[in-house]
N, C-alpha and C positions, 0 to 999 in steps of 0.2 A: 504494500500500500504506500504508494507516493503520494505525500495531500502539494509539495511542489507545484506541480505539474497543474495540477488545477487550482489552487490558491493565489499563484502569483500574479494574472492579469487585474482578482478583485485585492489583492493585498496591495500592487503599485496606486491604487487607486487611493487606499487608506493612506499610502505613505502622501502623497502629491496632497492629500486633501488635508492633512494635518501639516504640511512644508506653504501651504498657501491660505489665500483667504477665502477659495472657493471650497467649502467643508461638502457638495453636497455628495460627492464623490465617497468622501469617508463615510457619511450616513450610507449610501447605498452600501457597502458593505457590510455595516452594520447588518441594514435588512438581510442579508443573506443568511443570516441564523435566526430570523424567522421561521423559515423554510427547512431547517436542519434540525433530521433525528435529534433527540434528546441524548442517547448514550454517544451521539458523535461531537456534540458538541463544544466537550472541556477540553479534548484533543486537539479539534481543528485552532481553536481561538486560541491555544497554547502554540501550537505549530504557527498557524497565523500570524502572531503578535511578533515573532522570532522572525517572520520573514520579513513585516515590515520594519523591521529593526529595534523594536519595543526592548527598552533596557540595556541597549548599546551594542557596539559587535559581536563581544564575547559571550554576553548573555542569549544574545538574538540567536547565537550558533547553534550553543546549548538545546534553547527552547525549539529549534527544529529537528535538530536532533532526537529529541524528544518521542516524536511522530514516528521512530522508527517500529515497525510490530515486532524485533528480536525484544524478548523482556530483561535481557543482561544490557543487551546495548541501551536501551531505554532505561534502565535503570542508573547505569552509569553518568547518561545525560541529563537526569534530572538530578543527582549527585551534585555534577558540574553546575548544572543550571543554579542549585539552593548556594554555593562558594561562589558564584561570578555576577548575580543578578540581584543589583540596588533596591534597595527599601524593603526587605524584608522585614516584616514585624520582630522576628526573633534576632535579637543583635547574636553576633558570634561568641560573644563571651558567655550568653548562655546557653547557646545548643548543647554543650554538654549536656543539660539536665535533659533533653530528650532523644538524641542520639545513643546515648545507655542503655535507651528502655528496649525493650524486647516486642511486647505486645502492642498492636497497631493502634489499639481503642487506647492503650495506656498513650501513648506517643503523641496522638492526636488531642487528647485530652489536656495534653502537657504545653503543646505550640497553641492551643486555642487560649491557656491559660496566662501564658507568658504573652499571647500577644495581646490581649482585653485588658493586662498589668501595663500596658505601655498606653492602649485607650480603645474606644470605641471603633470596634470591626465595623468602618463605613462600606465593607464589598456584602459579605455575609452577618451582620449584624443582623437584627431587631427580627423582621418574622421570619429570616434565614438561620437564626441563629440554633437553632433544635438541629438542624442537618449540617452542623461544622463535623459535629461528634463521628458522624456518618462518614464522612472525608477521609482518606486516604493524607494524613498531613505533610506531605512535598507537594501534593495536587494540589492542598488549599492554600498553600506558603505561595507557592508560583503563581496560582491563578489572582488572588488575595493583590499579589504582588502589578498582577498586569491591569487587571483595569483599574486600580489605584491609579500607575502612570497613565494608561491612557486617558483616564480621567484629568489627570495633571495637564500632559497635551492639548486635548481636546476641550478641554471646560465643562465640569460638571453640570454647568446649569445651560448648554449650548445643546445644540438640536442631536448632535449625535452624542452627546454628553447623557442624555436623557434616554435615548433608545439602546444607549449600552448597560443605563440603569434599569431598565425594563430586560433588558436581558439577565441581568443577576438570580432571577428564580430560575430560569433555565439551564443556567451556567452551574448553580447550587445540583438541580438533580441531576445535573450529567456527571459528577465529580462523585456524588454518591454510587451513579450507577456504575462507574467507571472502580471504584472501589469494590465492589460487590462480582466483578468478574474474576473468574477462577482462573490463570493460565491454563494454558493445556500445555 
């Protein structure tokens, strides 16, 4: 599965619409996960946000990376991703307290806990906030992590500002669902 190939002509769109003053480019991409399965969606926006260079070269690499279906390789890129990708809630002086843990519910419980200490979860907060628990926690550290900035980029209270807020319940069950797959 290469999301590449099909992502990049609406991904150069997002970039060009957030590099100028004409946004209506980025909205339209937005829209495109209207349209998009639920369990596809924490993936693509992850791969996405990497192609349009969301969190800089090194993180951007990462986060496409990501998109790869090997789950050692994908694991390693999301590794990379959580060490090279700005504004994570969890500063690095305390990853220690959840990189120790063993169990995923403990771990998640742990980056949810340390990052609501720092302040209000404005990605999955308020009525998202019961399905953090549910999250996979590199899924909701990265995800957390990207529309924050693109929010930064874009302006939260700006047209594609608002339809990527409207996307956060979608964005929330897909990380769930995406936690809930069993490799084979």
């Amino acid at each position: 599965m290469r999301f590449r190939t099909t992502f990049s002509p609406i991904l150069i769109l997002l970039a060009v619409g957030c590099a100028s003053t004409n946004r209506t480019d980025a909205g339209q991409m937005l829209d495109f996960f209207d349209h998009e399965e639920p369990d596809m969606v924490a993936i693509r926006f992850v791969v996405g946000s990497g192609e349009a260079g969301v969190g800089g070269s090194t993180c951007a690499k990462h986060l496409v990376e990501m998109g790869t279906p090997d789950p050692s390789r994908r694991a390693a890129a999301t590794a990379a991703a959580i060490d090279s990708c700005p504004s994570l809630c969890v500063p690095v002086a305390r990853a220690n307290e959840w990189t120790q843990l063993s169990d995923g519910a403990a771990i998640t419980a742990k980056v949810v806990e340390i990052c609501d200490s720092i302040g209000p979860d404005p990605v999955f907060g308020g009525e998202l906030s019961d399905q953090r628990k549910q999250m996979k926690a590199t899924d909701y550290l990265i995800a957390r992590m990207l529309v924050a900035q693109i929010w930064s980029d874009l302006g939260k209270d700006s047209v594609e500002g608002r339809k990527l807020d409207a996307l956060r319940p979608k964005l929330a069950k897909s990380l769930v669902l995406q936690n809930q797959v069993v490799p084979q």
